[in-house]
N, C-alpha and C positions, 0 to 999 in steps of 0.2 A: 442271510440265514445259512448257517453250514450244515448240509445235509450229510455231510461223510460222518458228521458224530455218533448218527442213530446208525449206520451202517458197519462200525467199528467191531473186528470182533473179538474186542473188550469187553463190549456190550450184552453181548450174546451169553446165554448159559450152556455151558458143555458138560453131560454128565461123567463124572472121575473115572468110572469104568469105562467110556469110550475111549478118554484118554489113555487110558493103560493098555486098553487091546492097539491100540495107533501106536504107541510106542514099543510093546512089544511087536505088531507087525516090523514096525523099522527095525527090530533088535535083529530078527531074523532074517530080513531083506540085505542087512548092511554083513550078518557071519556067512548069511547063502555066496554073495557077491566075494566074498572075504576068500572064499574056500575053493570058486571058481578063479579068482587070478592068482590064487597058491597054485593050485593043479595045473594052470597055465603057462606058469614057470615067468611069467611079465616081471612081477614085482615078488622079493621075498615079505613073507608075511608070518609074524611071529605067533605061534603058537598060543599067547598069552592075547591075542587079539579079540577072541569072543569073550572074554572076559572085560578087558576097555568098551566093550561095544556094549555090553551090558551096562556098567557103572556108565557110559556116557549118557543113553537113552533115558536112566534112573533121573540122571540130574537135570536132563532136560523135562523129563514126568515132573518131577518137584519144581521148577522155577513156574512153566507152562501150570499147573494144576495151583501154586500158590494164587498167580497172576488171577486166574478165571474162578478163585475163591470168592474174591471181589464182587462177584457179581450174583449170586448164593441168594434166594430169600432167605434159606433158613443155614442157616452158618454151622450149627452144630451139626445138622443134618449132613451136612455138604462135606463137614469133617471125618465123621462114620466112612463113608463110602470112599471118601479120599484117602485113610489109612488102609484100608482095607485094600483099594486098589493097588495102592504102591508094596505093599506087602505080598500081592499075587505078582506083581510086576516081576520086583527082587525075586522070588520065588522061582517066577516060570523063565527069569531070562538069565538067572543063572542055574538054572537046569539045562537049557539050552545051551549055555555054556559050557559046562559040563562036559554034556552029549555029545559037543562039535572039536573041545579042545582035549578034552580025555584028560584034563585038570582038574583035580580039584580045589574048592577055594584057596587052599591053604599050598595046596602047591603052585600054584597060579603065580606066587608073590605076596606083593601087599594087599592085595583085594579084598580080602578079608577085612583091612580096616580100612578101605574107602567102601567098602560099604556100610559100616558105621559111622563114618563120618559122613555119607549121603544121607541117609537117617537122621540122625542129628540135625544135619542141615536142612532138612525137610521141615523138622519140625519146628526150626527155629522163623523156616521160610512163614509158615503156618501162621507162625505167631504174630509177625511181623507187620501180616498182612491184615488178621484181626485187630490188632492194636493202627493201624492205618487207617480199617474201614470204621474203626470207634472214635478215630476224631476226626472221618471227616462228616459220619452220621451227627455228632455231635455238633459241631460247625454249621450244618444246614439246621440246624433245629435252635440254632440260637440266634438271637437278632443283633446284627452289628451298627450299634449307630455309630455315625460319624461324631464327634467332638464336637460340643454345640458350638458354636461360634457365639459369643456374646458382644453386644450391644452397650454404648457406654452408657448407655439412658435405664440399661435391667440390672447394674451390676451390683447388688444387695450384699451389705456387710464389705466390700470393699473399696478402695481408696476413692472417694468422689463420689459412690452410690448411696450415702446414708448424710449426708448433709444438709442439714437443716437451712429452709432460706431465713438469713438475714434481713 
């Protein structure tokens, strides 16, 4: 019996909001720590960095939040809270962003359209995952018989089964 299955946490349901405060926590911990080895003078540290640190944590919300969709009773329900969270996500940690690099999106670079394209891909993630968890609901809900195996003594309408004795 493998008992690490029920232990997985795959398994497990995680609400979309807690994911989004976890990942904004990280957005902050990773521009805090960013800001200390700038001032430290160790490593040069671009300017444009709390902006990557946003869109990265973004796309790890979206893979992490698609994956533990999966496990959702109610999927719609689970959808509400999941856009809603990533849109406070995007929201607060390119505020943060903002705040720490004194850019705005647009002067930042290209961020402006990786963050559309993290969107986008969110929602493609979303989809993907519904469209997964529909066939393999479907899959368990249907019965797979094996291929009957026939017997040359059952074989009715084919060659030797319908032969009259002589």
């Amino acid at each position: 019996m493998n008992s690490t299955g029920q232990t997985s946490i795959f398994y497990k349901s995680f609400s979309p909001y807690k994911q989004a405060l976890v990942a904004f926590g990280a957005v902050v911990v990773f521009i805090l720590a960013s800001k200390v080895v700038k001032l430290s003078g160790l490593l040069y540290v671009s300017d444009r960095f709390p902006w990557m640190t946003a869109a990265a944590f973004m796309l790890l919300f979206a893979v992490a939040n698609s994956i533990f969709s999966l496990t959702a009773e109610n999927m719609i329900k689970y959808w509400g809270r999941s856009i809603y969270s990533y849109l406070g996500l995007a929201f607060a940690s390119g505020l943060v962003a903002y705040l720490f690099s004194s850019l705005t999106i647009d002067e930042a670079g290209s961020y402006r359209w990786i963050y559309i394209v993290l969107t986008i891909g969110y929602m493609v993630f979303l989809g993907i995952m519904a469209f997964t968890r529909r066939i393999v609901e479907f899959a368990e809900r249907e019965e797979w018989n094996h291929p009957r195996i026939r017997r040359r003594g059952n074989t009715k309408g084919r060659s030797g089964g319908d032969k009259k004795p002589s």
